[in-house]
VEXDREN-2710 file (C-alpha; in Angstrom, 1 decimal):
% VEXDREN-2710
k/r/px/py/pz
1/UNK/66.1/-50.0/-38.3
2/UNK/68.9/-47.7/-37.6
3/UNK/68.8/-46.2/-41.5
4/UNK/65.0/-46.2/-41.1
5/UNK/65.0/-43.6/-38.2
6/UNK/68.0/-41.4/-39.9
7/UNK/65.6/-40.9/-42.9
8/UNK/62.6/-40.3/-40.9
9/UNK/64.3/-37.6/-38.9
10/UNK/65.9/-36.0/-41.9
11/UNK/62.6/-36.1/-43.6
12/UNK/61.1/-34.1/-40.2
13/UNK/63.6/-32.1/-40.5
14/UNK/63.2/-30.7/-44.2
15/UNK/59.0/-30.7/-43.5
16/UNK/59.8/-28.1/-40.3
17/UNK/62.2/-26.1/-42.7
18/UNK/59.6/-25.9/-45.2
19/UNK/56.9/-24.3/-42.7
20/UNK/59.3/-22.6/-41.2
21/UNK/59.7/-20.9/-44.5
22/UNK/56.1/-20.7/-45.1
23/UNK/55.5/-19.1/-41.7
24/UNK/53.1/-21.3/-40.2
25/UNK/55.0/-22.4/-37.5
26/UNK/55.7/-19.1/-36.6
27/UNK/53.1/-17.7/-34.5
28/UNK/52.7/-21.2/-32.8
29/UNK/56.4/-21.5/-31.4
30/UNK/56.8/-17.9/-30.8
31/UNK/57.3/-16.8/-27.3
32/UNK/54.1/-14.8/-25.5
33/UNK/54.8/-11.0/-25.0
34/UNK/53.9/-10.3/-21.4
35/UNK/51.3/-7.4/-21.4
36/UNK/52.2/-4.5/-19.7
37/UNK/50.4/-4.2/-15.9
38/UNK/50.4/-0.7/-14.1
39/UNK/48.1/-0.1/-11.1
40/UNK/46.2/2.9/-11.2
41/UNK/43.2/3.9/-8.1
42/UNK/43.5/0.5/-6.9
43/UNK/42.8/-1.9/-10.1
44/UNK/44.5/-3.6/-12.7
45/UNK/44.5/-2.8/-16.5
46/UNK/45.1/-4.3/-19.4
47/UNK/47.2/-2.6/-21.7
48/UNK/46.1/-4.0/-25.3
49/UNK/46.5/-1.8/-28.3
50/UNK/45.5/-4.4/-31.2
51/UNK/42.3/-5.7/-29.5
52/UNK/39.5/-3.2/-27.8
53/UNK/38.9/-3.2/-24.2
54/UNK/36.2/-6.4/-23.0
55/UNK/33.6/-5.2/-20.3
56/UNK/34.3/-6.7/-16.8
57/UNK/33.0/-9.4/-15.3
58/UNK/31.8/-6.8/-12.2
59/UNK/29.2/-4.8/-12.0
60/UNK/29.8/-1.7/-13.3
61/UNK/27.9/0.1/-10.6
62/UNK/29.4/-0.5/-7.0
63/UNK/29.6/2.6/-4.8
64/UNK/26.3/1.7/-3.6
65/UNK/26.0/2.1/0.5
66/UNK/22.7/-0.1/0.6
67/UNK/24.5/-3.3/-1.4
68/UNK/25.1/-4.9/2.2
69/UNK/21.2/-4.6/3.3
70/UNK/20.5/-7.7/4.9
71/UNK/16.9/-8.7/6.4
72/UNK/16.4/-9.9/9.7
73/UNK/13.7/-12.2/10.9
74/UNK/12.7/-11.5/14.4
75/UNK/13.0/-14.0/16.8
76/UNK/9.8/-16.4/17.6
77/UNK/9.7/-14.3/21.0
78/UNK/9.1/-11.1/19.0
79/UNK/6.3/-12.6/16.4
80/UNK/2.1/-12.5/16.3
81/UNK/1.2/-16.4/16.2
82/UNK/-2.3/-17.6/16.5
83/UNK/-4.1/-15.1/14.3
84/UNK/-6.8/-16.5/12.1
85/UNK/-6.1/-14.5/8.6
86/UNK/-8.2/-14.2/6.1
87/UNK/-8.1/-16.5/3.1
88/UNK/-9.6/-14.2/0.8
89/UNK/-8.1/-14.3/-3.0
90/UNK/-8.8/-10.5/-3.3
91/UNK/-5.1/-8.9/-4.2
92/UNK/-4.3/-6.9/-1.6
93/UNK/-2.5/-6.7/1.5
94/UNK/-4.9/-7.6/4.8
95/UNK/-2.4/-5.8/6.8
96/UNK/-1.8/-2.1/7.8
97/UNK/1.3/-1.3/10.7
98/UNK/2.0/1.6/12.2
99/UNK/4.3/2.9/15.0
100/UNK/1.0/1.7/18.0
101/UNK/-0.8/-0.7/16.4
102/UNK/-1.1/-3.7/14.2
103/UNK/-4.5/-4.7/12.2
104/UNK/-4.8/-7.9/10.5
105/UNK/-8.1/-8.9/8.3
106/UNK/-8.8/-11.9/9.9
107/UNK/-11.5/-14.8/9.0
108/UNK/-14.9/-14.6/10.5
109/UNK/-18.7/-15.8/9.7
110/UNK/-21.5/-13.6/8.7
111/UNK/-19.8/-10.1/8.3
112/UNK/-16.1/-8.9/7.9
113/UNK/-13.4/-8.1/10.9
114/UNK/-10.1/-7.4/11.5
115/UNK/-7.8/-7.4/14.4
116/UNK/-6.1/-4.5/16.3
117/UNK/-2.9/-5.3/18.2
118/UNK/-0.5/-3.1/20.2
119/UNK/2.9/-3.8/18.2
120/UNK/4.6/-4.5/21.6
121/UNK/2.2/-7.3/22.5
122/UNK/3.6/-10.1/21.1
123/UNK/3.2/-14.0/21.3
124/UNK/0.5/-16.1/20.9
125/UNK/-2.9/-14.1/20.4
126/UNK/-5.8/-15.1/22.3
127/UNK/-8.5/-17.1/20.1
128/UNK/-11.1/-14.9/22.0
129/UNK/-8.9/-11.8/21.1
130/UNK/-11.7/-8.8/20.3
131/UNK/-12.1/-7.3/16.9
132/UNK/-13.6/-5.1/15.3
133/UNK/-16.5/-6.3/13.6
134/UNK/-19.2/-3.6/11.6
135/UNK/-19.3/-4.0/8.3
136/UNK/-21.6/-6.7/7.1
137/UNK/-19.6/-8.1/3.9
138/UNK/-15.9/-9.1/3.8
139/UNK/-13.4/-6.2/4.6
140/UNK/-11.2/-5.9/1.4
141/UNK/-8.8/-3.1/2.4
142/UNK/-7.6/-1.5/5.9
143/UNK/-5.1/1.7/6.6
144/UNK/-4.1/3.4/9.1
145/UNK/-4.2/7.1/9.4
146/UNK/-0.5/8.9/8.6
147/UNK/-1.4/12.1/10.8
148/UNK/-3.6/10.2/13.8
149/UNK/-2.5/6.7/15.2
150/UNK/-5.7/5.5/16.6
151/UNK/-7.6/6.1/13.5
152/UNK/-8.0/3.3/11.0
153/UNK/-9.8/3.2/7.7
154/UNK/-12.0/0.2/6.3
155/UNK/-13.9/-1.3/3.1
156/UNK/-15.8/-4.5/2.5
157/UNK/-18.0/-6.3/0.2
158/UNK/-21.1/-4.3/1.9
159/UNK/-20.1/-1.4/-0.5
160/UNK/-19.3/0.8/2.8
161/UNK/-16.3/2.7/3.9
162/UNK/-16.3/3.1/7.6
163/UNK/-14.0/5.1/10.1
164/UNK/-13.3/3.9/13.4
165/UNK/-11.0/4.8/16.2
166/UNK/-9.2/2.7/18.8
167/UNK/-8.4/3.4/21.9
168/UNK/-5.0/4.6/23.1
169/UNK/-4.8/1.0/25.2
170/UNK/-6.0/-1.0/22.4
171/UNK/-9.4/-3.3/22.6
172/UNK/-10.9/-4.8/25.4
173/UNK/-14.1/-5.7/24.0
174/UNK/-15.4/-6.2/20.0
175/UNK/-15.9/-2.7/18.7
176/UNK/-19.1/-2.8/16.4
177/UNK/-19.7/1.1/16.3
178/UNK/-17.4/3.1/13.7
179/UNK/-17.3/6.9/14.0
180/UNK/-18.2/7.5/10.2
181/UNK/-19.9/5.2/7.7
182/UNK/-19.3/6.6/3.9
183/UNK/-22.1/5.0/1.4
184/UNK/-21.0/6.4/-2.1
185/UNK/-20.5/3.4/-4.1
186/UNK/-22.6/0.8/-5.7
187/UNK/-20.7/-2.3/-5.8
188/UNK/-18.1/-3.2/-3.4
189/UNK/-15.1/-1.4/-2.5
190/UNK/-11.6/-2.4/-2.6
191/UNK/-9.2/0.1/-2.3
192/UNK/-8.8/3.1/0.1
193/UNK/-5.9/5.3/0.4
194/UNK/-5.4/8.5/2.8
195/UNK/-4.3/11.5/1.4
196/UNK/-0.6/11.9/2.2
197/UNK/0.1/15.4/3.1
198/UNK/-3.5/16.6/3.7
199/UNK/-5.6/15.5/6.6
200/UNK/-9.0/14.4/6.8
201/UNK/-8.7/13.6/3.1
202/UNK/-9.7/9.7/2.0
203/UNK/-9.9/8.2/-1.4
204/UNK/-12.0/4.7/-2.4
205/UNK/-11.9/3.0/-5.5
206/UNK/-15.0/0.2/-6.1
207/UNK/-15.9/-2.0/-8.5
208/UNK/-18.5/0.7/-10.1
209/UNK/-15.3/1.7/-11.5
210/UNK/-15.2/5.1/-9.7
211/UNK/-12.7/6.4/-7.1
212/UNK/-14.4/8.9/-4.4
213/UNK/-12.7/11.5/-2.7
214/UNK/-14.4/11.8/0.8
215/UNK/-14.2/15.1/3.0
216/UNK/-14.2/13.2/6.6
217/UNK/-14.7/17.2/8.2
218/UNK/-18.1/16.6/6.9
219/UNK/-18.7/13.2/6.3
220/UNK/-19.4/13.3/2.4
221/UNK/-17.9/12.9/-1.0
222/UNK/-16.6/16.0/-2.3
223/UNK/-15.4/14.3/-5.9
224/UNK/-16.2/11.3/-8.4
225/UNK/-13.1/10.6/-10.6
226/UNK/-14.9/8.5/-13.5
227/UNK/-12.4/7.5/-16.2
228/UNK/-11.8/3.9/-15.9
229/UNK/-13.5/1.3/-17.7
230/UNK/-12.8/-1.9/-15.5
231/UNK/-11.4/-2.7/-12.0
232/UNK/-9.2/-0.4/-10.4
233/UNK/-6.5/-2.5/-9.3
234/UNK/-3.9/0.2/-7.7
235/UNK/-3.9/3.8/-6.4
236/UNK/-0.4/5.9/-5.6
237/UNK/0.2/9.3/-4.7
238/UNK/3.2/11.9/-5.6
239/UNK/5.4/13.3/-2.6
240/UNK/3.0/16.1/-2.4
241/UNK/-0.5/14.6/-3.6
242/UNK/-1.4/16.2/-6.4
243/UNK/-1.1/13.5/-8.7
244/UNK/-2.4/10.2/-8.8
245/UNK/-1.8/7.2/-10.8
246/UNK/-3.4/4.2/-11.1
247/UNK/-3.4/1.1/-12.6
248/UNK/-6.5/-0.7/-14.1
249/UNK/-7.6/-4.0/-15.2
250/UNK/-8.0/-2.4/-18.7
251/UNK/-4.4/-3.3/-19.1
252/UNK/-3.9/0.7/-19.2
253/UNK/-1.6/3.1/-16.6
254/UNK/-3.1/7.0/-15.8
255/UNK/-2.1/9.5/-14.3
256/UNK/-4.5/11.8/-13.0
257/UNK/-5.1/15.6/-11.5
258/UNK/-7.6/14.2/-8.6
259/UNK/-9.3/17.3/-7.9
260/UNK/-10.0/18.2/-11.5
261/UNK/-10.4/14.2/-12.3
262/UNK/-8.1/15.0/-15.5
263/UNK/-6.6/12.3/-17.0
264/UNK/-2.8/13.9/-17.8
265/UNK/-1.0/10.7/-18.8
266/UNK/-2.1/7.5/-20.2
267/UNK/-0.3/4.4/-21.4
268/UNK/-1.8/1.1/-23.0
269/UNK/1.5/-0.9/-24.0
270/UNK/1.0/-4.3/-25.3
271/UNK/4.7/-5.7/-23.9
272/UNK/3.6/-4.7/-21.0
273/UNK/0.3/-5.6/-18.8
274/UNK/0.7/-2.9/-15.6
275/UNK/-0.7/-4.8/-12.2
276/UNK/0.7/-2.4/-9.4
277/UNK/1.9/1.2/-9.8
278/UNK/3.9/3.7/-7.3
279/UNK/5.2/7.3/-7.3
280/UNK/9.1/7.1/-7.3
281/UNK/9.1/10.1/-4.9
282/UNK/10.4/12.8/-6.4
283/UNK/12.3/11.4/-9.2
284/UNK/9.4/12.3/-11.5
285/UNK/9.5/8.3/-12.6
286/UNK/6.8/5.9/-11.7
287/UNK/7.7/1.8/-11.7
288/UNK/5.5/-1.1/-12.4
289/UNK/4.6/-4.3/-12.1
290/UNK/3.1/-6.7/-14.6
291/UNK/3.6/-9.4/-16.5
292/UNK/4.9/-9.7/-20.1
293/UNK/3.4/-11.1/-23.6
294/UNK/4.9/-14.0/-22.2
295/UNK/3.3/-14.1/-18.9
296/UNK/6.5/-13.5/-17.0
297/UNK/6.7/-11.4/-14.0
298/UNK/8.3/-7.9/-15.5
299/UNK/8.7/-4.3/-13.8
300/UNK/9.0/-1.2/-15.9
301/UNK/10.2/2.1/-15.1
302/UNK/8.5/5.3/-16.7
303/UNK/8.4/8.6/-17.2
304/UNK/5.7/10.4/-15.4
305/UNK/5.5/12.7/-17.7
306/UNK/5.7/11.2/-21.1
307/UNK/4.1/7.4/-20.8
308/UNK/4.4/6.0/-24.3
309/UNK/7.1/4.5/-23.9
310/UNK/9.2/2.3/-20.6
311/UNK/12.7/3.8/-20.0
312/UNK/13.5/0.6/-19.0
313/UNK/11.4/-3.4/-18.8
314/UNK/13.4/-5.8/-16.7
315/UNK/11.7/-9.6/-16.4
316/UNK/11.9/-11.3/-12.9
317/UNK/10.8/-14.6/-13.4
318/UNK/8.2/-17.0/-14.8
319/UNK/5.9/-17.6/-11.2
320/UNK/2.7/-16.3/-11.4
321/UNK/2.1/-14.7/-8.1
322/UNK/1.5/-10.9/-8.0
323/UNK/4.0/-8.7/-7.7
324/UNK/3.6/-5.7/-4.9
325/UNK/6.8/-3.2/-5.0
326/UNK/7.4/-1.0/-2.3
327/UNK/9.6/1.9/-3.1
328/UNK/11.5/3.8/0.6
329/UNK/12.3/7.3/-1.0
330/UNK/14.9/8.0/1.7
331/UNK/16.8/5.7/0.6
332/UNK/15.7/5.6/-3.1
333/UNK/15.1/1.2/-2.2
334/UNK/12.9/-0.7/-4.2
335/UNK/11.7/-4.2/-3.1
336/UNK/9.7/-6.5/-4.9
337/UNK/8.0/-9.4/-2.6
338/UNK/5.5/-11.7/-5.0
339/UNK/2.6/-13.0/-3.3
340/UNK/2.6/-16.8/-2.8
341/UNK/6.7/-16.2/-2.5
342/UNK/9.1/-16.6/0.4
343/UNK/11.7/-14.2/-1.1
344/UNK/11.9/-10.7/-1.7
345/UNK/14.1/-8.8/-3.9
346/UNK/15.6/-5.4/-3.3
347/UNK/17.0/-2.5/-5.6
348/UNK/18.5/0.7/-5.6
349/UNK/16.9/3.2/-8.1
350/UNK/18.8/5.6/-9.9
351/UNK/18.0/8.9/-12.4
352/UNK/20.9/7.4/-14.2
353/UNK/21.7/4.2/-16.3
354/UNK/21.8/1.4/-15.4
355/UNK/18.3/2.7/-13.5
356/UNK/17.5/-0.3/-11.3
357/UNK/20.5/-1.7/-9.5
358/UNK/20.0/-5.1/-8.6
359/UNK/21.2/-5.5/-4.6
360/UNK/20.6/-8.8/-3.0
361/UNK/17.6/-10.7/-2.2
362/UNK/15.9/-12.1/1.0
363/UNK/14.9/-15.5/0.7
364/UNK/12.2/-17.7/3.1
365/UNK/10.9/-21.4/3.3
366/UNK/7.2/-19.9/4.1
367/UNK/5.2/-18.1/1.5
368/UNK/3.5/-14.7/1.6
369/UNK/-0.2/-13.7/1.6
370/UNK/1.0/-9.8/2.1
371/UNK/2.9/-7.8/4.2
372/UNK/2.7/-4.9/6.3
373/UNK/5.5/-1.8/6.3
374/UNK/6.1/0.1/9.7
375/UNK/6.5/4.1/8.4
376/UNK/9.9/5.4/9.0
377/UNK/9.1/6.9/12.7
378/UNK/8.3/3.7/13.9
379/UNK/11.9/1.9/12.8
380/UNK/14.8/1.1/15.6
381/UNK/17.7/4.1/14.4
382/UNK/20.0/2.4/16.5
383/UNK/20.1/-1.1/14.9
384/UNK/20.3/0.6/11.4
385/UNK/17.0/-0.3/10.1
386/UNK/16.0/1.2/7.1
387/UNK/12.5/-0.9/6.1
388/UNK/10.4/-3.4/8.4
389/UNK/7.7/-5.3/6.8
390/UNK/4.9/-7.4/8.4
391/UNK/4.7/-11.2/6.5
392/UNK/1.3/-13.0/6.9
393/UNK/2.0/-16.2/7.1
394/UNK/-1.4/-18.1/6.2
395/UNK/-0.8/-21.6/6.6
396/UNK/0.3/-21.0/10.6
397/UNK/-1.7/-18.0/11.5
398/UNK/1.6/-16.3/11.8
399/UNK/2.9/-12.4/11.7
400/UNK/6.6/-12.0/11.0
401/UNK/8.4/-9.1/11.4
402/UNK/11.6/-8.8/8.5
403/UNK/13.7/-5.9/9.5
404/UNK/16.2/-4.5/6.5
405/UNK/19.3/-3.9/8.1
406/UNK/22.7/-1.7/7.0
407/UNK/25.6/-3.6/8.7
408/UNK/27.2/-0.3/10.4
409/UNK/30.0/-1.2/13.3
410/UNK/29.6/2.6/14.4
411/UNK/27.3/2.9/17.1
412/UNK/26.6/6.7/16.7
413/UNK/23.5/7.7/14.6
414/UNK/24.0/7.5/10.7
415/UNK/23.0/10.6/9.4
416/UNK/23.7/9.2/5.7
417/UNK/20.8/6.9/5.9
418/UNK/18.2/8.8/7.5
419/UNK/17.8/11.6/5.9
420/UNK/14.5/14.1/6.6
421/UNK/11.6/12.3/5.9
422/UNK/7.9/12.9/6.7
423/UNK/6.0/13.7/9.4
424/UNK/3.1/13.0/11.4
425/UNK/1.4/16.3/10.8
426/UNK/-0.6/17.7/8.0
427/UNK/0.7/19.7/5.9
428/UNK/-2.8/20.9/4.8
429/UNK/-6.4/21.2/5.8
430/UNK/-9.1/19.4/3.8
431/UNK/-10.3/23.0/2.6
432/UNK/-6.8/24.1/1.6
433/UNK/-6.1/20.9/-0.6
434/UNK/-9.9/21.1/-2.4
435/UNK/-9.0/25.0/-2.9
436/UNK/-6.1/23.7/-5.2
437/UNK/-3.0/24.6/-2.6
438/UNK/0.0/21.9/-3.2
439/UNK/2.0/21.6/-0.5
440/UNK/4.8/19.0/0.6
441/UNK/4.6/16.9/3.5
442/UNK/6.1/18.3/6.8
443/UNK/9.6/16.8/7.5
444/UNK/11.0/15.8/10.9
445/UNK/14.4/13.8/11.6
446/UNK/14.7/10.2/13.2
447/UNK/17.9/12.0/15.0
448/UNK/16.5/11.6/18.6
449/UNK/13.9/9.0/18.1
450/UNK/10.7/9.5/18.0
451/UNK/8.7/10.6/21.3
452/UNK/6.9/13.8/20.0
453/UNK/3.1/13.3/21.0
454/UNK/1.1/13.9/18.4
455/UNK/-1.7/17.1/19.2
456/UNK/-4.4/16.5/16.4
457/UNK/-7.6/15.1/16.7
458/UNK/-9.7/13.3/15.1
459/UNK/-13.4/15.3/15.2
460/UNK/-16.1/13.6/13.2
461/UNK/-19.1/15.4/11.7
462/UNK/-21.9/15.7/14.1
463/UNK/-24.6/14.9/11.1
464/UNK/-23.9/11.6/8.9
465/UNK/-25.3/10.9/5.5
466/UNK/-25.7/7.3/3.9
467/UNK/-25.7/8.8/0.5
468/UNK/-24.3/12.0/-1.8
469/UNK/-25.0/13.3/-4.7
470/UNK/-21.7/14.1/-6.8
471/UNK/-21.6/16.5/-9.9
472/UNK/-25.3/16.3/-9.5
473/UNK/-25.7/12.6/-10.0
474/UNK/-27.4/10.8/-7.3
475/UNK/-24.7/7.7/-6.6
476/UNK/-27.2/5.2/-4.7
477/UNK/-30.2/5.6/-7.2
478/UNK/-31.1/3.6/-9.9
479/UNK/-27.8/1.6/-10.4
480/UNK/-28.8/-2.1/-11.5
481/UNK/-27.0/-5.1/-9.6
482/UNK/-24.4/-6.7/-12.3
483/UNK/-24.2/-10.0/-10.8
484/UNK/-26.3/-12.4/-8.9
485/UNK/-24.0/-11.5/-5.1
486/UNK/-24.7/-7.9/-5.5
487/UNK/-28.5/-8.4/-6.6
488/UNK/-28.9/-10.7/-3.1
489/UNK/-26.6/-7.7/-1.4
490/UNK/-28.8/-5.1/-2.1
491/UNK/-32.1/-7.2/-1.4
492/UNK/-30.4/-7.7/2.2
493/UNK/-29.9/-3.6/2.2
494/UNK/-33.3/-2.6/1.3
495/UNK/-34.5/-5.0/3.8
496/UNK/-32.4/-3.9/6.8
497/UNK/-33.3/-0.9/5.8
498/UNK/-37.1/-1.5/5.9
499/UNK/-36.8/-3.4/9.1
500/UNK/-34.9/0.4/10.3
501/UNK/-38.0/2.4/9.2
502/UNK/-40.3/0.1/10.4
503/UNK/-38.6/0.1/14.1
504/UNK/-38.6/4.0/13.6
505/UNK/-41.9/4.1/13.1
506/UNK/-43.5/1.8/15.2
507/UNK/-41.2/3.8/18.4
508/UNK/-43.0/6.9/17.6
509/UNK/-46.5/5.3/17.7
510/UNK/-45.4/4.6/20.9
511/UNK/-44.3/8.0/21.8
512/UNK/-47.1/9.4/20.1
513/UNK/-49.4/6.9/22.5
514/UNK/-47.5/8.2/25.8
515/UNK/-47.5/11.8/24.7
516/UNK/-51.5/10.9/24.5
517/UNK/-52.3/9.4/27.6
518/UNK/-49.9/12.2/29.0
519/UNK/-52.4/14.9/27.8
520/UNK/-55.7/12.9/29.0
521/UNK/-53.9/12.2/32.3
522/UNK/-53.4/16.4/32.6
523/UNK/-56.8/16.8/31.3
524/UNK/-58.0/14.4/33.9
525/UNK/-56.4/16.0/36.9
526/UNK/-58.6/17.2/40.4
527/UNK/-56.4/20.1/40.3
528/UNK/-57.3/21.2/36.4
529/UNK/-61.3/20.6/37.5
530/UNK/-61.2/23.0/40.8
531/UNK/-59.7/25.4/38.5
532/UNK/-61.8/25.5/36.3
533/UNK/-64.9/25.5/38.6
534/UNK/-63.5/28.7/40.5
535/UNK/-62.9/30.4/36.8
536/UNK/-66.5/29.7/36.3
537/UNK/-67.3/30.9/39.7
538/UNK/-65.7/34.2/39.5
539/UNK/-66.8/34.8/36.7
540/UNK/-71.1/34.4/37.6
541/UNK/-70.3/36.6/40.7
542/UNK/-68.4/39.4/38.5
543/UNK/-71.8/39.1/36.2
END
């Protein structure tokens, strides 16, 4: 046994010699060099000559101010419960905030309506609570006014856009009358957006495929932007307002001169099939939402001025809900919230790569049917809010407020993250903007909070029209009903309005009778007769 090990040893010994010759063993048993470490601006690097430099595992891009923003739900205290919303499938909001009031679509039987609640009045919401309650089809779309707080904007179903204004200490009984009602389309209407920088300047899009730009100093449409081919699915304006895009369900993304009804831009990009659009400000860059060939959720970032090509496509996820994106260009935020989600997801945008900066994301057991966002003068500056939104929770009839906070342990006002930002008043008059004057909107600072009243007021034209003729085409005559809802919606027009004419005419028969009986009753008079007999009278003596 003893010789048996000796020879094995030796014979491990000559095998290690021989691959010690042939340098195999070489590398294996030779001792590590320790790489140099020097500390340069607080970080560690590698100094490796042979091998090139492997990205980090860290984002590249961290000098971001905003990659802290949490959101905030407010407490149940501080929350709008008991609110029957609407369960319409239409893709759009049902909800429009601003620094007095809230207005929620709510559901209703035999006409549309919405609710208008002071933002301070929280808790549970009367059942009985009034509404406003006009239009005679389902209200599709509702915003607020950015230059007057009491005046809200509506459409429906009933093809109508109507105006109404609230009083200062909100409703106390349903309010049926509106101060305007626009007729200008054919088939319904489902988008409206104000003008941002000029005032008394509102823009409809139906589903005749036309957007309207209505002159409210007069109470008539001023312009017909006819371009699309389908549904118009999305409006946004520029910082200034005078360019809009829009997205269509033509799969294609324009960008248009509004008062000229030019089409500037286009883009039809297969990858790519655009849902929602908005203006970065005024980064000149306009983002997306869509889904992809693959019918994943996607946003896309763009050029406004040269749209045949993304800068940049980024997929979010597989789900199927919508995706709305709301873009804060004081901060240069962008948060994506998908309807039927609990979550939303917030960026920071950039003119330089990477572009989109992913940030963090707010996440929620209860889904979304849309959300409302408070404008900027309406935000608490001392908690370091920087967005609030408005979640419509179906399911429990609920309103939840999501504030998006920057954790700042100073208590003095950040200056950094409230920067100048828009106004309350006009920048322009109706006439001005229609003239062709550009003009950006009026800036005020968030320093002192906001208690400036606002002066303008809201003065509707004294003579209403329930049709227009635009570019000489008559918009209400001869256009054929497309499907069987809008054949039985005009048949109920045409008779409402025959049972108007017909209660028109039958009151002046009756003031026509009076008016007679009046005259025979004067005719008839003892005081008439011994007049007349005296005029006779004088008149035989005089012969």
């Amino acid at each position: 046994m003893k010789g048996d090990c000796g020879r094995r040893t030796l014979e491990g010994k000559r095998k290690r010699e021989k691959q010690m010759q042939a340098g195999k063993l070489d590398a294996r048993r030779k001792p590590k060099k320790i790489q140099a470490l020097f500390v340069d601006d607080c970080r560690i690097q590698r100094l490796v000559s042979s091998k090139p430099r492997k990205m980090s595992w860290r984002p590249t891009y961290r000098s971001s101010k905003f990659r802290n923003v949490y959101g905030k739900v407010a407490n149940r205290e501080h929350c709008f419960e008991g609110i029957p919303i609407t369960k319409n499938v239409h893709d759009n909001h049902f909800c429009a905030v601003n620094n007095k009031f809230l207005a929620i679509v709510t559901e209703s039987a035999g006409g549309g309506s919405f609710v208008v609640i002071p933002v301070t009045q929280f808790g549970r919401i009367d059942p009985h609570y009034p509404k406003v309650c006009g239009h005679q089809g389902n209200v599709l779309d509702i915003k607020w006014n950015p230059f007057h707080d009491n005046i809200i904007a509506s459409c429906s179903e009933d093809s109508s856009v109507r105006i109404w204004e609230v009083p200062d200490d909100g409703l106390r009984r349903n309010l049926t009358e509106s101060v305007l009602e626009l007729y200008g389309h054919s088939r319904r209407v489902g988008l409206i957006e104000w003008h941002p920088t000029t005032s008394g300047i509102l823009f409809s899009a139906g589903y005749d495929y036309k957007i309207l730009i209505w002159n409210l100093e007069i109470g008539e449409p001023v312009k017909m932007i006819d371009c699309h081919t389908d549904v118009i699915l999305c409006m946004s304006f520029n910082t200034e307002g005078s360019l809009l895009a829009t997205s269509c369900k033509d799969k294609k993304l324009r960008v248009i001169e509004p008062r000229s009804g030019k089409v500037l831009q286009e883009a039809n990009f297969k990858n790519h099939k655009v849902n929602r659009v908005v203006f970065l400000g005024n980064m000149k860059r306009l983002l997306t939402t869509g889904v992809s060939r693959w019918n994943t959720r996607q946003i896309a970032l763009w050029d406004q001025e040269d749209l045949s090509m993304p800068i940049i496509e980024e997929e979010i996820d597989g789900l199927s809900g919508l995706l709305f994106p709301f873009y804060d260009a004081d901060t240069h935020m962008l948060y994506l919230a998908g309807k039927g989600d609990g979550n939303i997801r917030y960026y920071e945008i950039t003119l330089e790569k990477p572009y989109l900066q992913y940030l963090m994301e707010f996440r929620s057991p209860a889904p979304q049917k849309g959300l409302g966002v408070m404008p900027k003068h309406g935000l608490d500056v001392g908690a370091c809010e920087v967005f609030r939104f408005y979640k419509l929770v179906t399911l429990k009839g609920l309103i939840e407020p999501i504030s998006m906070i920057v954790p700042r342990r100073s208590e003095t006002y950040q200056e950094d993250i409230y920067p100048m930002t828009p106004g309350t008043e006009p920048a322009l008059s109706a006439d001005e903007w229609l003239s062709g004057i550009n003009r950006g909107p009026v800036l005020m600072s968030l320093k002192e909070g906001y208690n400036r009243p606002n002066k303008l007021v809201f003065k509707a034209p004294v003579k209403e029209k329930k049709g227009g003729v635009v570019n000489g085409i008559d918009l209400l005559e001869n256009v054929p009903p497309r499907t069987e809802n809008e054949l039985l919606q005009m048949f109920f027009r045409q008779q409402e309005e025959l049972r108007r004419l017909k209660d028109e005419l039958t009151q002046k028969d009756i003031k026509i009778r009076q008016l007679e009986l009046e005259l025979n009753n004067i005719r008839n008079s003892p005081n008439i007769s011994n007049n007349n007999n005296n005029n006779s009278s004088s008149n035989g003596s005089s012969i």
